[in-house]
N, C-alpha and C positions, 0 to 999 in steps of 0.2 A: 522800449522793451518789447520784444517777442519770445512769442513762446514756440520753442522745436515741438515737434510733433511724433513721439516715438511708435513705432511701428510693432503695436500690440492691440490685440483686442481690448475694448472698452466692455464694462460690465452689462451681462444682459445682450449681448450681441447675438443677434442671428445663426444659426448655422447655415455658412452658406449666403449669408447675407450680402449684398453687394456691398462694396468700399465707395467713397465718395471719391468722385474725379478726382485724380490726381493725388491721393494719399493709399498707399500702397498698402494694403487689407486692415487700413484703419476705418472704425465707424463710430463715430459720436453719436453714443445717446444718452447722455445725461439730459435732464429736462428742468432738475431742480439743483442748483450751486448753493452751497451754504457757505459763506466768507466770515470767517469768522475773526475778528479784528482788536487788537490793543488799542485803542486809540487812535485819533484823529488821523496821522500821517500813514500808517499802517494800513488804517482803511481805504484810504485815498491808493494807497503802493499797490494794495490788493485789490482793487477794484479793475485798476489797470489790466493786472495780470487776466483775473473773469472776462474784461471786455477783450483781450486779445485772443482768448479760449473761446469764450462764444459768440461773438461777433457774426451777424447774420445766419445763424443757427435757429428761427424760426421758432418760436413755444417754448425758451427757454426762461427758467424763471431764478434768481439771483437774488439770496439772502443775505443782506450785510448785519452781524450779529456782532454785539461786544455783552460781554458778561461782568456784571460788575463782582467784585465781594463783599459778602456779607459784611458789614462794620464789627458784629460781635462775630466769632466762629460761632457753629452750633455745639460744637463740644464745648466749649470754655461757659456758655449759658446756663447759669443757676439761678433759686431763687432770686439770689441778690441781685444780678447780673443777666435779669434776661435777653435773648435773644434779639434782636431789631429783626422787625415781623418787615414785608411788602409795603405796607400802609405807613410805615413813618417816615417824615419830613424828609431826613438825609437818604433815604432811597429815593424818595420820590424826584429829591432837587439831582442828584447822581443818573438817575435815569433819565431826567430831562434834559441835560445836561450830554448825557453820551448820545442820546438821537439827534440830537442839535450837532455834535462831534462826526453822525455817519453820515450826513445830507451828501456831502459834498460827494463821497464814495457813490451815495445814488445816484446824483444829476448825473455823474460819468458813467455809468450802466445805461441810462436814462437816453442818453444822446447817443449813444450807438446804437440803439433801437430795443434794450434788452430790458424785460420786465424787470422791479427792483426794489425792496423795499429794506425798512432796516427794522431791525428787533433787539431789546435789551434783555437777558436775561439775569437773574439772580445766582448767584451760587460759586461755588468751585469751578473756574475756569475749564479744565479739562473734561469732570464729569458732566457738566452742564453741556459741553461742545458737543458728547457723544448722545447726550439722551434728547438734547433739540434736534439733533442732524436723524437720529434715529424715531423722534416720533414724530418728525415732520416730514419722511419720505425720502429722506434728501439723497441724490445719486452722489454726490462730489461735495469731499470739502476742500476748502483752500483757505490755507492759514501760513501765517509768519514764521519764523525764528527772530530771537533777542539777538542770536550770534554770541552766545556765551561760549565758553571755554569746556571742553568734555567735563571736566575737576567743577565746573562752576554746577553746571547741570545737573549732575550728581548731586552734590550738596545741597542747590537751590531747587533741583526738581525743573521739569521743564514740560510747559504745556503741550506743546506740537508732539513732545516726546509719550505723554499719557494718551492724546490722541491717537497717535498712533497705534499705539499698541491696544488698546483699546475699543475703537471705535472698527467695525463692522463695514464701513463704508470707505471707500477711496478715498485719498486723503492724497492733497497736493503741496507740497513746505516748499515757499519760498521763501530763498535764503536772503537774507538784508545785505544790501547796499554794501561792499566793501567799502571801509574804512579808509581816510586816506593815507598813505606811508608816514609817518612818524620817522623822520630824521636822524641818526643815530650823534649822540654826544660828539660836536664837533666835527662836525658833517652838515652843508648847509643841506636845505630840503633839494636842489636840484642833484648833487654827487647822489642821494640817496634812491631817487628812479631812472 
C-alpha cells in the first residue's frame, strides 16, 4: 500500500518555508499521529498506512488508540442500574484485552524506526477520538471506515463521520479493502470480472 502525496500545505506550515526535495511546496510537520483503530486488523491496516506517511520523518510520534464502550450507557444508568465505573472487572479484562489486540500495530511503527505506543480509552467512540486527539496535542488523525452504505450510516451513525466533523485536527479516512465481486445469479465468478 502507498500513500499519494497531495500537493497542499500541511498545518502550521512556514511562510515561505522551504518544501522537502522532491515534493513540490509540500512540508510535513506533524510530530504527533493519533491512529485511531476498531480492532485488531484495523489497527494492523492502519499502522501500515502511518508507517508509509512517516517513515524516516525523524521525531515523529504515533499513537495507536482503540476506545472501547461503556458496558452500561451513561444515560440508561439509574439507581438500579448503575453505571460500570473504570475499575470494574469487564473493563479492566476489555482493556487488557484491546492493548494485547494493538501490539502488533506497534511492532510495525516500531520497525520502521517510528516512535509508537498504544492507548485504550473509555467512552463514545467518536467523542472520545476528538477529546484524546485534542488534549493530547495531536497534529493528524488517521482512522477507518466500516464501508457502510450512505442509508446504513445514516441510521447506524458513523464514527469517522462524527470525527470528522467534529474534531479540530486533520483527519485522514482510510477506506477498507474492497470487497471482492460477488457473482451475479448464474454467472460463474470468472464471467462476473
Amino acid at each position: 500500500m502507498s500513500i499519494r502525496r497531495a500537493n497542499v500545505a500541511c498545518p502550521r506550515q512556514q511562510a515561505g518555508a522551504a518544501a522537502e526535495p522532491g515534493e513540490a511546496g509540500v512540508r510535513h510537520v506533524y510530530r504527533k499521529v493519533l491512529v485511531a483503530a476498531d480492532g485488531k486488523e484495523e489497527a494492523v491496516r492502519l499502522a501500515h498506512v502511518a508507517r508509509d506517511l512517516c517513515a524516516g520523518r525523524p521525531g515523529i510520534r504515533v499513537t495507536v488508540l482503540h476506545v472501547l464502550r461503556p458496558p452500561v450507557p451513561p444515560s440508561l444508568s439509574s439507581p438500579f442500574v448503575p453505571a460500570v465505573g473504570a475499575g470494574d472487572d469487564l473493563l479492566l479484562l476489555g482493556e487488557a484485552n484491546a492493548r494485547a489486540d494493538l501490539e502488533e500495530a506497534k511492532e510495525i511503527l516500531a520497525e520502521a524506526g517510528i516512535a509508537a505506543d498504544v492507548d485504550v480509552a473509555i467512552g463514545v467512540p467518536g467523542e472520545e477520538i476528538c477529546r484524546y486527539a485534542r488534549a493530547g496535542g495531536y497534529d493528524l488523525i488517521i482512522m477507518g471506515r466500516r464501508g457502510l452504505g450512505r442509508l446504513q450510516e445514516i441510521l447506524l451513525g458513523s464514527v469517522s463521520e462524527y470525527v470528522l466533523r467534529h474534531s479540530k485536527i486533520p483527519v485522514l479516512i482510510v477506506q477498507p479493502k474492497e470487497a471482492p465481486v460477488e457473482p451475479v445469479a448464474g454467472q460463474s465468478r470468472r464471467e462476473s470480472q
